[in-house]
C-alpha positions in Angstrom: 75.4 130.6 102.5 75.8 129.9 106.2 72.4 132.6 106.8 70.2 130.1 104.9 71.2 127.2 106.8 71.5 128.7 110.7 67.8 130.3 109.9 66.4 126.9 108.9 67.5 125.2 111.8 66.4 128.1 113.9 63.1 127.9 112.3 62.9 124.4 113.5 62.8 125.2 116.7 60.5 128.4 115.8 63.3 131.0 116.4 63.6 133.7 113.6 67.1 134.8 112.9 67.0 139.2 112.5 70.3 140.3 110.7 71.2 143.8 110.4 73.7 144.1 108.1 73.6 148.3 108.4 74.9 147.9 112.4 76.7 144.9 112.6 74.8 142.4 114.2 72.2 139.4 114.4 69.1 138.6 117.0 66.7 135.7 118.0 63.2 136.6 118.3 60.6 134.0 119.5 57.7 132.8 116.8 54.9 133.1 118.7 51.6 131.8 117.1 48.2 132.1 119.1 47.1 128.6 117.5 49.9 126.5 118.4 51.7 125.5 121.9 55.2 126.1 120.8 57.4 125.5 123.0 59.9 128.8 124.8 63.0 128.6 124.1 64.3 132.2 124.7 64.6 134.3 128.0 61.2 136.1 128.0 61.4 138.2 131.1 60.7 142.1 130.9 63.3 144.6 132.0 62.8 146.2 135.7 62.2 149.6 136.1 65.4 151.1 136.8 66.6 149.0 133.8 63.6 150.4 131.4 64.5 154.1 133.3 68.4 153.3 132.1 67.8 152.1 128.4 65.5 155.5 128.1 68.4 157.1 128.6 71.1 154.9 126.8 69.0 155.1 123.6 68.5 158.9 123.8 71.7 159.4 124.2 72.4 156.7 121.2 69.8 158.3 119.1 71.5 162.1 120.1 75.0 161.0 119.3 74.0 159.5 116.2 72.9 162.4 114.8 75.8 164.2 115.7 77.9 161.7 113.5 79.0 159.5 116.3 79.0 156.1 115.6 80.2 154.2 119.0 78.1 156.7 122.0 80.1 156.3 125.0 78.9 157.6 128.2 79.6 157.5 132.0 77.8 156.3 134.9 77.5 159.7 136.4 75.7 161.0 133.8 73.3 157.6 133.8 72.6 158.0 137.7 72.0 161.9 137.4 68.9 161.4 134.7 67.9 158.1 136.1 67.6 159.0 139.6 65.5 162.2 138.5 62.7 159.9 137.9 63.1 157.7 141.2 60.4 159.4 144.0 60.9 159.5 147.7 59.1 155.8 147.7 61.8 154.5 145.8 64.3 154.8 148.9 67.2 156.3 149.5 69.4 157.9 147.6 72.6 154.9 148.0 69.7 152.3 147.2 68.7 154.5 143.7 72.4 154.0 142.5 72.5 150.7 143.6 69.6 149.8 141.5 70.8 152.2 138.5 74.1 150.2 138.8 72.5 147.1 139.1 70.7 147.8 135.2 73.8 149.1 133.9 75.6 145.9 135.0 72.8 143.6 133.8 72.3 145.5 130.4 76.3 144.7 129.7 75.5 141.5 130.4 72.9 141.6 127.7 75.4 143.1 125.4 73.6 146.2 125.3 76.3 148.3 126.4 80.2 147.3 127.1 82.6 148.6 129.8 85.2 150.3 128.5 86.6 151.4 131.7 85.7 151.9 135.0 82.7 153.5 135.2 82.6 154.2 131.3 80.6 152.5 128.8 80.4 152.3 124.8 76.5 152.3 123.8 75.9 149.1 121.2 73.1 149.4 118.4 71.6 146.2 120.0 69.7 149.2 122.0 68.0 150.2 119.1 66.7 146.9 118.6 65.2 146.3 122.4 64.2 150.0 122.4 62.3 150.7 119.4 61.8 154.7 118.1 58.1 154.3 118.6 58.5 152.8 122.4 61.0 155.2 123.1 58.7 157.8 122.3 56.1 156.3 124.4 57.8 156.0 127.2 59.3 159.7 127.3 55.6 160.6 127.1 55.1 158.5 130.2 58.3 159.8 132.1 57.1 163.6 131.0 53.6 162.8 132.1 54.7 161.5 135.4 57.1 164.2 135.5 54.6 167.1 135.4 51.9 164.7 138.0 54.5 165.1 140.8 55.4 168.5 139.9 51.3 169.2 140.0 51.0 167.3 143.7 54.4 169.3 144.9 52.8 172.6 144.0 49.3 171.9 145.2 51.1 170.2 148.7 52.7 173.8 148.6 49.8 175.8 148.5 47.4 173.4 150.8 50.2 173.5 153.3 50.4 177.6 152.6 46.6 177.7 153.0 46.8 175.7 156.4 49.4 178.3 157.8 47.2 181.5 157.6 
């Protein structure tokens, strides 16, 4: 069995092989152990922020479409940049610098292999998303988005009524 023998030699080098037969595909993870100095072998850089905002979205709509009995989730950049760029603020910049930033994740989640172009501005959703995005993370994070969601609603409406108050 080929399995047995690609895992050994990863686990020399203290890389565990993840194969999920149910979607089709196989991940590295890094062993980490707080006793030893082992060495890093794998890309260990977190996602930016318009990439986390972006894979909220890519696995909701995986997780959505799923359920409906879709197996390959396809979706469009349009419908990307509309939900993304409802959780960019005025800070954030423009509007032309939100999409280039949205465009930027979608760009560098293909290159992860997370999603895959299938044409111009069109993109099939992979299960790899459900394995960086976990259910329970996903969750979290919505929590977080809704929470922030409801702050700036909360400052809007109590700029409102300050600024209501300051005119009579």
């Amino acid at each position: 069995d080929h399995q047995t023998v690609i895992e050994s030699r990863l686990n020399d080098l203290y890389i565990r092989l993840i194969v999920d037969h149910d979607h089709g595909l196989a991940y590295k993870q890094q062993v980490r152990v707080e006793e030893l100095d082992i060495p890093i072998l794998l890309r260990d850089t977190p996602y930016t922020r318009s990439e986390t905002l972006v894979l909220v979205h890519l696995r909701t709509v995986y997780e959505r479409e799923n359920v409906a009995g879709e197996a390959s989730p396809r979706i469009d950049i349009e419908d990307v940049e509309q939900t993304v760029l409802s959780y960019f603020t005025d800070a954030d910049g423009d509007v032309s610098r939100r999409q280039k930033a949205v465009r930027d994740a979608m760009r560098n989640l293909a290159g992860d292999g997370i999603i895959s172009e299938e044409t111009t501005g069109r993109y099939r959703i992979g299960p790899l998303v459900e394995v960086v995005l976990s259910a329970e993370k996903l969750t979290e994070l919505r929590d977080w988005l809704r929470e922030k969601a409801a702050g700036r609603e909360t400052d809007a409406g109590a700029a409102e009524h300050a600024q209501e108050g300051a005119l009579s």
